[in-house]
N, CA, C and O atoms as CSV, one atom per row, in Angstrom:
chain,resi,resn,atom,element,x,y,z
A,1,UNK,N,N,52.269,91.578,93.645
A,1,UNK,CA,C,53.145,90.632,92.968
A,1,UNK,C,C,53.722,91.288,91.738
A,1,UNK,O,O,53.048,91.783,90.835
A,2,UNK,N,N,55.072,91.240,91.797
A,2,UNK,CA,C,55.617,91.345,90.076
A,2,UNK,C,C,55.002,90.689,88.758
A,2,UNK,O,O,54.041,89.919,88.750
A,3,UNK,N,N,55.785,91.164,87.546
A,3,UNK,CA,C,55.584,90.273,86.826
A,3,UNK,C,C,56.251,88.757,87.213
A,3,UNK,O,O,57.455,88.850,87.452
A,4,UNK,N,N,55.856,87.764,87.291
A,4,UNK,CA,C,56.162,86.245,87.511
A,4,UNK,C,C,55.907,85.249,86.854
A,4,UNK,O,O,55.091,84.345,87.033
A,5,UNK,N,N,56.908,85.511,85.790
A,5,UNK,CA,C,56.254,84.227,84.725
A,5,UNK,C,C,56.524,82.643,84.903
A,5,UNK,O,O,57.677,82.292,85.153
A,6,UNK,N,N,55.557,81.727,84.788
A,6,UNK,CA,C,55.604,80.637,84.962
A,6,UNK,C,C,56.354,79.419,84.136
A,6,UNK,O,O,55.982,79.349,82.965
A,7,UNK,N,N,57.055,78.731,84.419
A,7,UNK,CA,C,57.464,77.573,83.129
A,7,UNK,C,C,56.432,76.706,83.116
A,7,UNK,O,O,55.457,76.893,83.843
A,8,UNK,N,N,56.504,75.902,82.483
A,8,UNK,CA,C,55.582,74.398,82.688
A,8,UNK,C,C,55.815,73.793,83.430
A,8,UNK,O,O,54.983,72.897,83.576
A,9,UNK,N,N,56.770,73.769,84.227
A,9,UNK,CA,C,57.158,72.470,85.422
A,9,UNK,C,C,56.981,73.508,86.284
A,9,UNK,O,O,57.392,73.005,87.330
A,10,UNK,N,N,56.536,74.983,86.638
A,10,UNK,CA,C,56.149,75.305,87.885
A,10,UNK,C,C,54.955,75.748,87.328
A,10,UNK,O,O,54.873,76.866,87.838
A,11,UNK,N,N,54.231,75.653,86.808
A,11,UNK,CA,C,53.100,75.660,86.766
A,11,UNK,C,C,52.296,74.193,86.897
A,11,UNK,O,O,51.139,74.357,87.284
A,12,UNK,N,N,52.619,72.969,86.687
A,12,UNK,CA,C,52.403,71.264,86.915
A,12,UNK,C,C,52.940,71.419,88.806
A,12,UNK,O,O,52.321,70.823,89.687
A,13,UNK,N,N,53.799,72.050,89.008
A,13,UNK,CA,C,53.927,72.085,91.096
A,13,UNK,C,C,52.830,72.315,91.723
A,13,UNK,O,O,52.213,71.775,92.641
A,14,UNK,N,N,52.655,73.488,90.863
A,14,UNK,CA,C,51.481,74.390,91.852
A,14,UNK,C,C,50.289,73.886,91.935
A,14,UNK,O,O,49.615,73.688,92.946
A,15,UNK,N,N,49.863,73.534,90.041
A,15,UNK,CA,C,48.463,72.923,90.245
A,15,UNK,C,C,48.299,71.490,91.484
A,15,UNK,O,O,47.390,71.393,92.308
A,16,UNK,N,N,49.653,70.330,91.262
A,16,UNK,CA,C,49.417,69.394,91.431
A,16,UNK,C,C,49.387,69.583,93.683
A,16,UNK,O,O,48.885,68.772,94.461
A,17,UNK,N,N,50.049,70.795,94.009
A,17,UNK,CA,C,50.231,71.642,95.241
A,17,UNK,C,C,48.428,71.468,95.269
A,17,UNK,O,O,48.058,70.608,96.068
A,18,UNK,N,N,47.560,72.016,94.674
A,18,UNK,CA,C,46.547,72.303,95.057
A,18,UNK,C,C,45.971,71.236,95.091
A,18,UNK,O,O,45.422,70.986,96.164
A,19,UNK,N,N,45.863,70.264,94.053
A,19,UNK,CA,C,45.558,69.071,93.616
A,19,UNK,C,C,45.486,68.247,95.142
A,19,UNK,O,O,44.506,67.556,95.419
A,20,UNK,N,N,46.191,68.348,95.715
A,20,UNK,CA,C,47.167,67.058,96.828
A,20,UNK,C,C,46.034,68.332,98.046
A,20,UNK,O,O,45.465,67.590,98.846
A,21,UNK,N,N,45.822,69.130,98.199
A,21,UNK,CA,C,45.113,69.506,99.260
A,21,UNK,C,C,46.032,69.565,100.573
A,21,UNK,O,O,47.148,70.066,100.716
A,22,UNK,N,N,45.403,69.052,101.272
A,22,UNK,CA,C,45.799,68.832,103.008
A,22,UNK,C,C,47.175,67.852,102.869
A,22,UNK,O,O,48.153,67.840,103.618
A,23,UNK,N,N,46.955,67.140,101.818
A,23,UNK,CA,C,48.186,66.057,101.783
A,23,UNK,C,C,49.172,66.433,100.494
A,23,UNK,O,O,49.385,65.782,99.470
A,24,UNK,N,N,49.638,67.583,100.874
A,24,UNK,CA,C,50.209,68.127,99.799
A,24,UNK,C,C,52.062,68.100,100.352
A,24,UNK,O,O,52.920,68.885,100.757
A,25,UNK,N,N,51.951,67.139,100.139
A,25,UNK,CA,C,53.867,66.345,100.880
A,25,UNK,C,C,54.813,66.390,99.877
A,25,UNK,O,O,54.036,66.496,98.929
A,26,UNK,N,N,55.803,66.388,99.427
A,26,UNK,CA,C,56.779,65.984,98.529
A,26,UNK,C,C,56.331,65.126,97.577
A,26,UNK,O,O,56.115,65.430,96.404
A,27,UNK,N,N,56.122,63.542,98.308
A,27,UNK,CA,C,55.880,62.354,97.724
A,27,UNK,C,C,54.535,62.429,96.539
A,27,UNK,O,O,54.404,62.152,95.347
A,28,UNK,N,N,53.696,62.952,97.598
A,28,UNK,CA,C,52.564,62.637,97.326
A,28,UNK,C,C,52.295,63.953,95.768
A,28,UNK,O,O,51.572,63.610,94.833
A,29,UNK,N,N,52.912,65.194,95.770
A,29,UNK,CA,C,52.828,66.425,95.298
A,29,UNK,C,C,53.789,65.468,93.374
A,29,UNK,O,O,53.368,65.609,92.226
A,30,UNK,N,N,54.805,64.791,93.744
A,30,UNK,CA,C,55.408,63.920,92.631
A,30,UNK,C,C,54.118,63.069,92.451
A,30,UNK,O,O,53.521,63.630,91.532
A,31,UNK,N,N,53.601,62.315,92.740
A,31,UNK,CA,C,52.638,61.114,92.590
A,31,UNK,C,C,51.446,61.748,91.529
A,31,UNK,O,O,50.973,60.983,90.688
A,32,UNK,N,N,51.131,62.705,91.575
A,32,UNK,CA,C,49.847,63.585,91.070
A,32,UNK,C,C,50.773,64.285,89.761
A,32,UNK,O,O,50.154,64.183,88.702
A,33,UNK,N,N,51.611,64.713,89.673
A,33,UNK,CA,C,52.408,65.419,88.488
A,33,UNK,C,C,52.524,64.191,87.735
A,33,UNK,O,O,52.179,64.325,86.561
A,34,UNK,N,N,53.034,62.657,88.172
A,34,UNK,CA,C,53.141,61.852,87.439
A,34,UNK,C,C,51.860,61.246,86.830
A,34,UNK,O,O,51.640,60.954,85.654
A,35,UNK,N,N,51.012,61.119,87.991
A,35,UNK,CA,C,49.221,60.695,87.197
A,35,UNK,C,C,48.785,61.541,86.193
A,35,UNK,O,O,48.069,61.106,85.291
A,36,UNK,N,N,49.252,63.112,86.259
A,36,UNK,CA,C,48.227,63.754,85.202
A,36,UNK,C,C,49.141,63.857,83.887
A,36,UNK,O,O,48.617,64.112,82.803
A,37,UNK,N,N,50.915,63.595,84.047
A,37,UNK,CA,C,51.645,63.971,82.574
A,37,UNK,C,C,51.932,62.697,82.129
A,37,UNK,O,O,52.078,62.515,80.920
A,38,UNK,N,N,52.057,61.605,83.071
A,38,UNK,CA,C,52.370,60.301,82.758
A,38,UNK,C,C,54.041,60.107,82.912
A,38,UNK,O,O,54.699,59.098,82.663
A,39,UNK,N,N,54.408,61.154,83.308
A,39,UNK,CA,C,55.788,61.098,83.181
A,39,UNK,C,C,56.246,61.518,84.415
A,39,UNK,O,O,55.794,62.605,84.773
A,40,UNK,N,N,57.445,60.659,85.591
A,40,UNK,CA,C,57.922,61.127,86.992
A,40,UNK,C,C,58.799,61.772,86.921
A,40,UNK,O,O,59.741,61.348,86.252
A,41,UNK,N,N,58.897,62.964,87.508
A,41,UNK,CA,C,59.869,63.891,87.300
A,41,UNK,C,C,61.219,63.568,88.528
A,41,UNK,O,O,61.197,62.947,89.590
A,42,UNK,N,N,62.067,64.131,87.976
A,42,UNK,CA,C,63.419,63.972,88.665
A,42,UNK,C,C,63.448,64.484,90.098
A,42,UNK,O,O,62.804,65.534,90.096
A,43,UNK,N,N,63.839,64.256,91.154
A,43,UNK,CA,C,63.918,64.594,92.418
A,43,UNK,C,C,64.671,65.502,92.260
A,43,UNK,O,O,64.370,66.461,92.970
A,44,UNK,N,N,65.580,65.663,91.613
A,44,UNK,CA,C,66.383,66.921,91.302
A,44,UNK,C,C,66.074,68.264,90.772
A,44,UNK,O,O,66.477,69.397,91.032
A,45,UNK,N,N,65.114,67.695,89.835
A,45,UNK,CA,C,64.623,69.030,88.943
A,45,UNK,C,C,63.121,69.299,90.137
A,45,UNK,O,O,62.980,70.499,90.371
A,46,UNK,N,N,62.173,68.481,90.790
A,46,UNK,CA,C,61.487,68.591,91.583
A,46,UNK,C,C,61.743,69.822,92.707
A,46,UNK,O,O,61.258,70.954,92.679
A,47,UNK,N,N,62.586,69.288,93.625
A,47,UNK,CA,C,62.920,70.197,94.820
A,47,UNK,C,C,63.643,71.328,93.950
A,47,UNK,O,O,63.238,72.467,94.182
A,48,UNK,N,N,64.328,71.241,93.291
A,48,UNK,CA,C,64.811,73.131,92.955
A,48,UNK,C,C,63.906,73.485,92.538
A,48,UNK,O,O,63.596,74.489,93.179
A,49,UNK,N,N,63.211,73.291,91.802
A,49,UNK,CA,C,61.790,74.094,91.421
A,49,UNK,C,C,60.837,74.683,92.569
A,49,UNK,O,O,60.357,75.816,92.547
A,50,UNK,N,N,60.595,73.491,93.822
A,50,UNK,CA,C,59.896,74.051,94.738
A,50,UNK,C,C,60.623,74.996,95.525
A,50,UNK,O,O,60.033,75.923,96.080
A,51,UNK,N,N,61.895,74.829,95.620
A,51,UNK,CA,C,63.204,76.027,95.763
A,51,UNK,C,C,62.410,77.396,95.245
A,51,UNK,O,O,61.903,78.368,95.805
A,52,UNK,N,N,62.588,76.912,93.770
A,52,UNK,CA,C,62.447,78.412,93.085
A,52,UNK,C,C,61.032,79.233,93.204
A,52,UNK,O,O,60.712,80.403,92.995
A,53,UNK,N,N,60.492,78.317,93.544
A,53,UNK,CA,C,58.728,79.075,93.653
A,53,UNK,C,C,58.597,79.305,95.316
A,53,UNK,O,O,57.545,79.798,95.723
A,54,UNK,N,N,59.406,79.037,96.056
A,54,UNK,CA,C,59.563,79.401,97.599
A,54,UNK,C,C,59.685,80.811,97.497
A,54,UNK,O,O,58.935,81.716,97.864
A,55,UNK,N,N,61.072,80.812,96.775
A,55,UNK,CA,C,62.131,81.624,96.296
A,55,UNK,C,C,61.312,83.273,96.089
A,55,UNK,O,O,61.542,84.291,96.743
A,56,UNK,N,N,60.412,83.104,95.065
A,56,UNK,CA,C,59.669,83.903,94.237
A,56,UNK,C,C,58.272,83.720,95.362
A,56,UNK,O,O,57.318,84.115,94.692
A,57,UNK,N,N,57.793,83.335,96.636
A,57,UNK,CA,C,57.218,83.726,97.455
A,57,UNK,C,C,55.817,82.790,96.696
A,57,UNK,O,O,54.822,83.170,97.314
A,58,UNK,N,N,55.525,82.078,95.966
A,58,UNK,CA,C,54.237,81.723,95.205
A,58,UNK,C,C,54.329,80.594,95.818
A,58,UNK,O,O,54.479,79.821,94.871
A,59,UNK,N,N,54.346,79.811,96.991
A,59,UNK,CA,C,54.126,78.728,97.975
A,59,UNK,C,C,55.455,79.067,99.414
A,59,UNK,O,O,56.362,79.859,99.669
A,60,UNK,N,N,54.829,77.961,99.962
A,60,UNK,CA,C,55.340,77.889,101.518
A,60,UNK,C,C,55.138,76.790,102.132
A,60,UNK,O,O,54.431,75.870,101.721
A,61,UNK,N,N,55.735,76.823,103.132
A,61,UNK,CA,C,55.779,74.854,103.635
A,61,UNK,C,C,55.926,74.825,105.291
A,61,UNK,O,O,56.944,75.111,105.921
A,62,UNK,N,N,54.960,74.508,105.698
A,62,UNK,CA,C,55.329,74.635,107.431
A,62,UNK,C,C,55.361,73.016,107.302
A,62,UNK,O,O,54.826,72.349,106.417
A,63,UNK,N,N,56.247,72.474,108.590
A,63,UNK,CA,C,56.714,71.381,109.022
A,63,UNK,C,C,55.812,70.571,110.037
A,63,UNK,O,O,55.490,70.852,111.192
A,64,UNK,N,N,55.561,69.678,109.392
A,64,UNK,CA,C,54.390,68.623,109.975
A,64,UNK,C,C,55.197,67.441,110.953
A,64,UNK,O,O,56.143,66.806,110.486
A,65,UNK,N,N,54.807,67.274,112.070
A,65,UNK,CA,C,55.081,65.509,112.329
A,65,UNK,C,C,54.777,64.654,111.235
A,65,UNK,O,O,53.982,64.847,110.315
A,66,UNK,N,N,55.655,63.500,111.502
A,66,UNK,CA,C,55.379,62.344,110.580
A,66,UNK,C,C,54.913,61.469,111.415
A,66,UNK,O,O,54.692,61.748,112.593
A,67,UNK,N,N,54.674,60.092,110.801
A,67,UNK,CA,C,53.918,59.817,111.112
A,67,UNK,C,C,54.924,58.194,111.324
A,67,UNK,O,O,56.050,58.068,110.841
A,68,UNK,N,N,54.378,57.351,111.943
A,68,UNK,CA,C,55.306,55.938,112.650
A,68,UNK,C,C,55.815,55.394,111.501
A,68,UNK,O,O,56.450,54.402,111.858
A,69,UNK,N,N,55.889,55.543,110.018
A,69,UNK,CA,C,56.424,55.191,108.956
A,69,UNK,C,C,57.410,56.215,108.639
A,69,UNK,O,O,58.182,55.833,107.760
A,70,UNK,N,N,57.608,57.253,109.019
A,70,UNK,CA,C,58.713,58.143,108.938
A,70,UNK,C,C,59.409,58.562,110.042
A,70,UNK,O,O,59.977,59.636,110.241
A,71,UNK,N,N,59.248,57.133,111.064
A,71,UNK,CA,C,59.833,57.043,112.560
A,71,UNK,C,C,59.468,58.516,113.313
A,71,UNK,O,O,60.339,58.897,114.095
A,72,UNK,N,N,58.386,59.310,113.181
A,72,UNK,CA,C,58.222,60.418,113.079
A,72,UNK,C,C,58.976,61.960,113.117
A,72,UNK,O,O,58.785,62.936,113.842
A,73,UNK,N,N,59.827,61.731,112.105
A,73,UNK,CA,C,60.744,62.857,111.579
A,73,UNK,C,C,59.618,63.767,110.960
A,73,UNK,O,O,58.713,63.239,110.313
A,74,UNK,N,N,59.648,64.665,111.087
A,74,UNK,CA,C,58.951,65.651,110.492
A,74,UNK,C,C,58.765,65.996,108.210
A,74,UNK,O,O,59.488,65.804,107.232
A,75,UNK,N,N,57.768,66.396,108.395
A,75,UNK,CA,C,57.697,66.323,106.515
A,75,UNK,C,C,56.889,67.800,106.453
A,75,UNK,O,O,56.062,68.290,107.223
A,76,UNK,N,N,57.492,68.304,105.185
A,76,UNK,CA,C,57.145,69.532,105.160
A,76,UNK,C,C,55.721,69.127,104.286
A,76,UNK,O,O,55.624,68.021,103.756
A,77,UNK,N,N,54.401,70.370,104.182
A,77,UNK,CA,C,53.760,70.608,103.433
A,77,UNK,C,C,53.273,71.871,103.288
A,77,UNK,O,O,53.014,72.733,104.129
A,78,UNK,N,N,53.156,71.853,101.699
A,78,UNK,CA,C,53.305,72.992,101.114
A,78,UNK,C,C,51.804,73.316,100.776
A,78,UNK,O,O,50.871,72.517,100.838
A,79,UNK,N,N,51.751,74.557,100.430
A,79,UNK,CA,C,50.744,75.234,99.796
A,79,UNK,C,C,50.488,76.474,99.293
A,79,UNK,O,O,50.546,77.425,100.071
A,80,UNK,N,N,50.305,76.596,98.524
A,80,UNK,CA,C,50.140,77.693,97.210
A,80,UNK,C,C,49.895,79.034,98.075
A,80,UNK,O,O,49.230,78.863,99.097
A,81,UNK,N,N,50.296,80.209,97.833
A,81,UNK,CA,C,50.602,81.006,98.364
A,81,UNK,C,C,49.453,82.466,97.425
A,81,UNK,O,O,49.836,82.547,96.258
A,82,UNK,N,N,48.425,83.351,97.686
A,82,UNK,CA,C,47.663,84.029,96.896
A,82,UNK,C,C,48.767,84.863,96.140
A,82,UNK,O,O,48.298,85.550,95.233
A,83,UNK,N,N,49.421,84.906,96.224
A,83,UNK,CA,C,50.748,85.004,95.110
A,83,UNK,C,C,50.862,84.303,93.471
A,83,UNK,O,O,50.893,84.554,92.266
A,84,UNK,N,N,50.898,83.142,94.609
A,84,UNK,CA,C,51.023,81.973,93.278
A,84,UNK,C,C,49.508,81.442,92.683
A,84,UNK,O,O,49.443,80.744,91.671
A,85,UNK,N,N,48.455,81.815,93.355
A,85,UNK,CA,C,47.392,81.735,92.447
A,85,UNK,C,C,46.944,82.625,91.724
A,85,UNK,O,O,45.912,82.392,91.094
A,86,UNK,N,N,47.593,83.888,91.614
A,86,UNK,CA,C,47.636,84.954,90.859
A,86,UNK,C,C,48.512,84.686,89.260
A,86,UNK,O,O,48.316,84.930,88.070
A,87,UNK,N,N,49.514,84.062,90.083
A,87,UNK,CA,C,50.238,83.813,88.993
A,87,UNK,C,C,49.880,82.661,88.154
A,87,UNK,O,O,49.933,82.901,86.948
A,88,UNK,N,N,49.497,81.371,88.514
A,88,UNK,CA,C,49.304,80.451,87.920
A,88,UNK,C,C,47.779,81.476,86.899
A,88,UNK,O,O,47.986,81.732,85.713
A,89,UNK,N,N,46.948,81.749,87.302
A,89,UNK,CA,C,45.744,82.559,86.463
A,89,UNK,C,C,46.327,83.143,85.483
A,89,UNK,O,O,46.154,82.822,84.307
A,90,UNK,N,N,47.245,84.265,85.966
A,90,UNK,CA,C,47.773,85.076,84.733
A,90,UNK,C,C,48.534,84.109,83.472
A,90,UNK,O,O,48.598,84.305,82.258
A,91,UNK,N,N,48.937,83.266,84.123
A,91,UNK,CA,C,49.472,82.393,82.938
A,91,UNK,C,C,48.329,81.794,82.398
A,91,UNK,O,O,48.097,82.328,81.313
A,92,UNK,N,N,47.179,80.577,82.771
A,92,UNK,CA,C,46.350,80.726,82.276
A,92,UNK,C,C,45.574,81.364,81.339
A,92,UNK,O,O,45.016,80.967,80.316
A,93,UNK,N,N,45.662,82.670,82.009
A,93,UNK,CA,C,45.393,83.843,80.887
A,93,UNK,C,C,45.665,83.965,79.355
A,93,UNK,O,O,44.986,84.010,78.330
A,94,UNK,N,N,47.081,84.000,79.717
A,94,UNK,CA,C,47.678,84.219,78.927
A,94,UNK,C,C,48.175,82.857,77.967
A,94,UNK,O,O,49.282,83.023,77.456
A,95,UNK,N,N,47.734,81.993,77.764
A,95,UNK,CA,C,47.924,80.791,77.106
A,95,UNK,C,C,46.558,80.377,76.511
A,95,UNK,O,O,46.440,79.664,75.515
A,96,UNK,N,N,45.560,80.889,77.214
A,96,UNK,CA,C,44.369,80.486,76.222
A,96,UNK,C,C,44.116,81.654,75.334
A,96,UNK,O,O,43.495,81.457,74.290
A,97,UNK,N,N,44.549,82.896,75.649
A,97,UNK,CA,C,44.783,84.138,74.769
A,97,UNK,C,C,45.760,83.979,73.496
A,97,UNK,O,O,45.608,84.465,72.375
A,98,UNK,N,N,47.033,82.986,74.081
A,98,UNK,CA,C,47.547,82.875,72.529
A,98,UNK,C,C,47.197,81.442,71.650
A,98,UNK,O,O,47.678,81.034,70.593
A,99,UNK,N,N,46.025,80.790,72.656
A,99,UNK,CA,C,45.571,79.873,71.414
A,99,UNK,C,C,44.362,80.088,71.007
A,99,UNK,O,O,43.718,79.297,70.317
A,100,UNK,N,N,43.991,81.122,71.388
A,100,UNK,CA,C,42.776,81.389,70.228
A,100,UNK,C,C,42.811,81.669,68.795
A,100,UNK,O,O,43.891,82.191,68.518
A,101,UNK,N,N,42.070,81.531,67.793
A,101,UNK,CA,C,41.926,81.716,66.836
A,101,UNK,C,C,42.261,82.994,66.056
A,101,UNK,O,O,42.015,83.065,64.852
């Protein structure tokens, strides 16, 4: 992996990506970003972000059936890519390194 630095809104994807597990859907991946910041993020700023971390190879999304509530159209789910748990760490890293004392 390159250097890949993280913002705060792709670093809140990824965790909340891991967070959501097996049920790591669109909906559900917003639902968990909003429980832990208190705040719902834009569908707009949402999907380009998961764009951009596709993009940069740090997640991936194979296409699931849906299920008789989504007349079963298919729904992607995603999951963090050993890319992007490299990266989310190094940021980690590097944020409790500049709040130390």
């Amino acid at each position: 992996m390159g250097r890949s630095f993280l913002g705060e809104f792709e670093q809140r994807v990824l965790l909340a990506i891991l967070r959501c597990e097996k049920h790591a859907y669109p909906i559900e991946i917003r639902k968990e970003i909003t429980r832990a910041s208190g705040v719902e993020p834009s569908r707009g700023a949402f999907y380009t972000t998961l764009d951009r971390l596709e993009a940069k190879k740090l997640l991936r999304w194979t296409a699931e059936r849906g299920d008789a509530g989504r007349d079963g159209l298919p729904q992607r789910r995603f999951t963090v890519t050993p890319d992007g748990l490299s990266a989310l760490r190094a940021s980690r890293r590097t944020l409790l390194e500049l709040w130390r004392d």
